[in-house]
C-alpha positions in Angstrom: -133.9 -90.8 -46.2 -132.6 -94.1 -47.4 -128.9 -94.8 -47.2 -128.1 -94.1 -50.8 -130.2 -91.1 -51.0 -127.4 -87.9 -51.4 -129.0 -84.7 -49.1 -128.0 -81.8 -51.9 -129.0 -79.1 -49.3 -126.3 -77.2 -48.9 -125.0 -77.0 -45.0 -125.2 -74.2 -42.8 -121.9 -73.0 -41.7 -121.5 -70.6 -39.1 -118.6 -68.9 -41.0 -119.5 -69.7 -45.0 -122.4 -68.8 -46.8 -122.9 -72.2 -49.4 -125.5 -71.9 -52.3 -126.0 -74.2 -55.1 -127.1 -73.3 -58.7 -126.5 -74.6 -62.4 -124.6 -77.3 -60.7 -122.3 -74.3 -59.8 -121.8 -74.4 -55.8 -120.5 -70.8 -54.4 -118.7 -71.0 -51.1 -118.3 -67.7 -49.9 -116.1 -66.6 -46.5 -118.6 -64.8 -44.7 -117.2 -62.9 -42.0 -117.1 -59.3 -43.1 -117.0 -57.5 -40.1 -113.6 -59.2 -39.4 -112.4 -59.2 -42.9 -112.8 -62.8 -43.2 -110.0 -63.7 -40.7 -109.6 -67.1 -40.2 -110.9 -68.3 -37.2 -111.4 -71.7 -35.6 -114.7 -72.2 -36.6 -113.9 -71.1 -40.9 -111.0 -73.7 -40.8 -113.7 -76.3 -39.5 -116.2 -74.7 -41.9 -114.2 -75.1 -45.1 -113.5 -78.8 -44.7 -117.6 -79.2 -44.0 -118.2 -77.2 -47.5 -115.6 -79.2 -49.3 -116.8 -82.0 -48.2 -120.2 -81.7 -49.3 -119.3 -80.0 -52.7 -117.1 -83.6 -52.8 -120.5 -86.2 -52.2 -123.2 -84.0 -53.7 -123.5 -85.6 -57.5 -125.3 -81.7 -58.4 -122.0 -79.6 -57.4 -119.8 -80.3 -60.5 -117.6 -77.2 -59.4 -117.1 -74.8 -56.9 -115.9 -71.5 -56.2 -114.7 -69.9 -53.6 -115.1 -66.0 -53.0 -115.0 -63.6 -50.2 -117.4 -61.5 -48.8 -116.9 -57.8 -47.7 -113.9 -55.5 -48.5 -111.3 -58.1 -48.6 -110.9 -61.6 -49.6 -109.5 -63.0 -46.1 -107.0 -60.9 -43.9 -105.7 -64.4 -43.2 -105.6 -66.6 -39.8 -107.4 -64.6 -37.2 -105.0 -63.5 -34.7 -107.2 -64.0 -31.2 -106.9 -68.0 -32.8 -103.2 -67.4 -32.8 -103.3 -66.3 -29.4 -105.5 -68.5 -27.8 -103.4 -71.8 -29.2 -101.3 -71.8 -25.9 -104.4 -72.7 -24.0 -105.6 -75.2 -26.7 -102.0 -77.0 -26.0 -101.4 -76.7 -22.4 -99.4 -79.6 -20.8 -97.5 -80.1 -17.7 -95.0 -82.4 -20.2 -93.3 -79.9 -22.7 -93.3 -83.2 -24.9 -96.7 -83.3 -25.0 -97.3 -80.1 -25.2 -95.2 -80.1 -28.6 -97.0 -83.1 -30.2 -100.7 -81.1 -29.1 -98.9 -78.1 -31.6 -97.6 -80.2 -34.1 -101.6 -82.3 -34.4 -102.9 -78.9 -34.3 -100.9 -78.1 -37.6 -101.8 -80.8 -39.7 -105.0 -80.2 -38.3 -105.2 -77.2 -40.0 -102.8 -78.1 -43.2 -106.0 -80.9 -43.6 -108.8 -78.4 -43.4 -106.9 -76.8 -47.0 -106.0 -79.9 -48.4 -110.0 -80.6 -47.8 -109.6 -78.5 -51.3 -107.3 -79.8 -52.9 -108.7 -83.6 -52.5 -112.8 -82.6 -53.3 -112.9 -84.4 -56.9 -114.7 -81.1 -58.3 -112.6 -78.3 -59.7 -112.5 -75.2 -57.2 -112.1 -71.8 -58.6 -110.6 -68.9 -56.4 -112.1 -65.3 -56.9 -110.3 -62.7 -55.0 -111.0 -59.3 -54.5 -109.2 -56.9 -52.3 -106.6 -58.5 -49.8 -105.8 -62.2 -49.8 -103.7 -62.4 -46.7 -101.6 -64.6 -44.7 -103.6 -67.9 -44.7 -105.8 -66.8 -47.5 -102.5 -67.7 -50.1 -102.3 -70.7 -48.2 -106.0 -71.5 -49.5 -106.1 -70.1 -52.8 -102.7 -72.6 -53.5 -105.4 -75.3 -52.8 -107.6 -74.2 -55.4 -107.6 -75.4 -59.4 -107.8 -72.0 -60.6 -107.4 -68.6 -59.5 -108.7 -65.3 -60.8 -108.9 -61.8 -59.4 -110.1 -58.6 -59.3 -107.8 -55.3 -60.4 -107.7 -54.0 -56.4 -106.5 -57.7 -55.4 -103.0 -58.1 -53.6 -101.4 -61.4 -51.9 -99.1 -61.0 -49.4 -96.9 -64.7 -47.2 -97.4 -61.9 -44.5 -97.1 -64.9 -41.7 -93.2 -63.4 -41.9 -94.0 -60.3 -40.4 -95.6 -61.9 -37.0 -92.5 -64.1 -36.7 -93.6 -67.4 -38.1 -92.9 -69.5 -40.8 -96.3 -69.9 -43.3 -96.6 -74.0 -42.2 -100.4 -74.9 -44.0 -98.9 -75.8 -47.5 -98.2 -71.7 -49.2 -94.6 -72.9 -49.2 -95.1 -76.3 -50.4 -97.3 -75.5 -53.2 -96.6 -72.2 -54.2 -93.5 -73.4 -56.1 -94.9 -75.8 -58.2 -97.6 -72.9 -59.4 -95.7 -70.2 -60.4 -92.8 -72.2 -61.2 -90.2 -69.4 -60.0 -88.2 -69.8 -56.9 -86.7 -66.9 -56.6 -90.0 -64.8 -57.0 -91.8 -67.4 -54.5 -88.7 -66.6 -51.9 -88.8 -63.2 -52.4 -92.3 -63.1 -51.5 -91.9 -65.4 -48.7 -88.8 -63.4 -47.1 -90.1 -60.0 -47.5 -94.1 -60.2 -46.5 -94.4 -57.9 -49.5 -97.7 -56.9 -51.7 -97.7 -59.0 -55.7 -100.5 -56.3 -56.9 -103.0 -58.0 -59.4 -101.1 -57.3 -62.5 -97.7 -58.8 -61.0 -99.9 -61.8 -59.7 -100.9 -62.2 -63.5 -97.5 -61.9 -65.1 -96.2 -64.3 -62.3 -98.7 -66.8 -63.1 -100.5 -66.5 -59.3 -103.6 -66.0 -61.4 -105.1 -66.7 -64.5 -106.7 -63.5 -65.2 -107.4 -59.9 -64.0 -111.0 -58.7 -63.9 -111.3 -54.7 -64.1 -113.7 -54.8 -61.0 -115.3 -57.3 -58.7 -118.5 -57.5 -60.7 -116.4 -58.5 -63.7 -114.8 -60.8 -61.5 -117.6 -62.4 -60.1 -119.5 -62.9 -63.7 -116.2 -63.9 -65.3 -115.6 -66.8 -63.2 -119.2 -68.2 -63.1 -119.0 -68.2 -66.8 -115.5 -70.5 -66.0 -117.1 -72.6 -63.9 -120.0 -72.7 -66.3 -117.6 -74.0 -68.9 -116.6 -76.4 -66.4 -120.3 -77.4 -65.1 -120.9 -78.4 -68.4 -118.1 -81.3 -69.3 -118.6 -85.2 -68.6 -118.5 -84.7 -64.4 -116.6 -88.0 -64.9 -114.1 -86.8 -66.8 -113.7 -83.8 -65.2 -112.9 -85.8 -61.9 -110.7 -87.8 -63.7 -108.8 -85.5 -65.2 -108.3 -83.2 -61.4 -107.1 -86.8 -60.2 -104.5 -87.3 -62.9 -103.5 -83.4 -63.0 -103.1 -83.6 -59.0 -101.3 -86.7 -59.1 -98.9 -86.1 -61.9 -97.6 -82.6 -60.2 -96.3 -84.9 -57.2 -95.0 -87.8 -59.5 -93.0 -89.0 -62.4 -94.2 -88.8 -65.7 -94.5 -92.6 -65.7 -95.8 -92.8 -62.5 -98.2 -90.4 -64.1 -98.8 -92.5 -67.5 -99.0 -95.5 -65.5 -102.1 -94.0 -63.0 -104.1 -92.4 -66.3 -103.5 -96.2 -67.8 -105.3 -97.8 -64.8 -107.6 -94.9 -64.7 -108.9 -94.9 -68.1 -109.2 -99.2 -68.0 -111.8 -98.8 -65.0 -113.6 -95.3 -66.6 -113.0 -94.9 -69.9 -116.5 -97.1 -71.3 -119.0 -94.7 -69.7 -122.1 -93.5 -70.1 -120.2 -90.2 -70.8 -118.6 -91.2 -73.7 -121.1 -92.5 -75.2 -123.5 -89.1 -74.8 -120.2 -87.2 -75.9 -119.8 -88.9 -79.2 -123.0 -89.2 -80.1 -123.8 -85.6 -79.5 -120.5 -84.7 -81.4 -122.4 -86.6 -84.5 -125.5 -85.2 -84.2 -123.9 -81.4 -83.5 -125.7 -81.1 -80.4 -124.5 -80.7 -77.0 -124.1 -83.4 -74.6 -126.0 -83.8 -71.7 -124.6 -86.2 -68.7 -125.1 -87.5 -65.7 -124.2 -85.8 -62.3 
């Protein structure tokens, strides 16, 4: 395989099932038998997927789904309490420093998601637990099934949620008194709160609706100028964390290096001839 050839396969993860179709990649947590608790191996495992959905030209969106009866319980607890032996030091200093790498080890693995240039759609069913609103907060777009709920349960084993629920939750539903009650309390937001809150986009009546809903999203999606599409995640990402003319200014230098595309050009010309566009992965 020359160097510029892009293998499209997708991996195989010991913890994710990845297929590819319609340019529509489906990343799905596959450990049933445990709920899909986060273990070592799934954080590792996302951050593979993401980064192949990132660098294969084919994948123009994901989404991410769950396998089983829930979503994810959240961080699997035997990870939890194996992390003393991951970190054990004779210098408490260094001990502490192992912890805190080990963090932003993890925050990394769901920012993997956040920082793929392809839009990632979250379809929850059941439970999405713990570290599982830590990963949909990653994600572009969230929609879920009638029987989903979301719980910050990582207040009930003691802990404060440290992967990014708390810094990104926030700036999505835009309430911080609901966000804090959540956070304080470890309690259920049912599917139809989750809506109303803005958590999720929409409420599917069942997982099959769910499931056929969102690949008609991501369809949608699959469909646009890819380069526009990665634009536009760059500048929506980018203006959340910034100034509006910070913001202006990026989507200034942005468009002046993308704008005179190939894309374009198959856009407007389509849009004359009232067909659709075709582009370019």
């Amino acid at each position: 395989m020359s160097q510029n050839t892009v293998d499209t396969t997708p991996p195989q993860l010991e913890t994710l099932r990845v297929t590819l179709s319609d340019h529509i990649a489906t990343v799905t947590l596959n450990r049933p038998d445990k709920a899909n608790a986060m273990n070592w191996a799934m954080w590792q495992d996302i951050r593979s997927a993401m980064q192949w959905v990132d660098r294969t030209p084919e994948a123009r969106v994901a989404i991410i789904e769950g396998e089983g009866r829930l979503f994810t319980s959240g961080i699997d607890l035997s990870m939890m309490m194996g992390l003393q032996g991951q970190i054990k030091d004779d210098c408490d200093g260094r001990m502490r420093e192992k912890l805190r790498q080990l963090i932003l080890e993890l925050q990394d693995t769901l920012t993997s998601i956040e920082r793929c240039r392809k839009p990632v759609i979250a379809a929850i069913h059941g439970g999405c637990i713990g570290g599982g609103v830590d990963l949909i907060s990653c994600t572009d777009m969230r929609y879920c099934s009638a029987d989903a709920y979301f719980t910050i349960k990582e207040i009930d084993i003691g802990m404060v949620a440290d992967v990014g629920t708390l810094q990104r939750l926030p700036k999505l539903i835009g309430n911080q008194g609901i966000v804090r009650e959540m956070a304080y309390t470890g309690r259920r937001v049912e599917a139809a709160e989750a809506r109303e809150i803005g958590l999720v986009n929409r409420v599917f009546d069942s997982r099959e609706a769910l499931q056929a809903g969102v690949r008609e999203v991501a369809a949608q999606v699959a469909a646009k100028s890819p380069l526009s599409i990665r634009g536009t995640k760059e500048m929506l990402n980018y203006s959340r964390d910034h100034s509006v003319a910070d913001g202006l200014n990026h989507i200034a230098t942005w468009n002046a290096a993308m704008l005179m595309s190939t894309d374009l050009t198959a856009a407007m010309m389509a849009g004359m001839a009232k067909q659709t566009p075709e582009f370019k992965d």
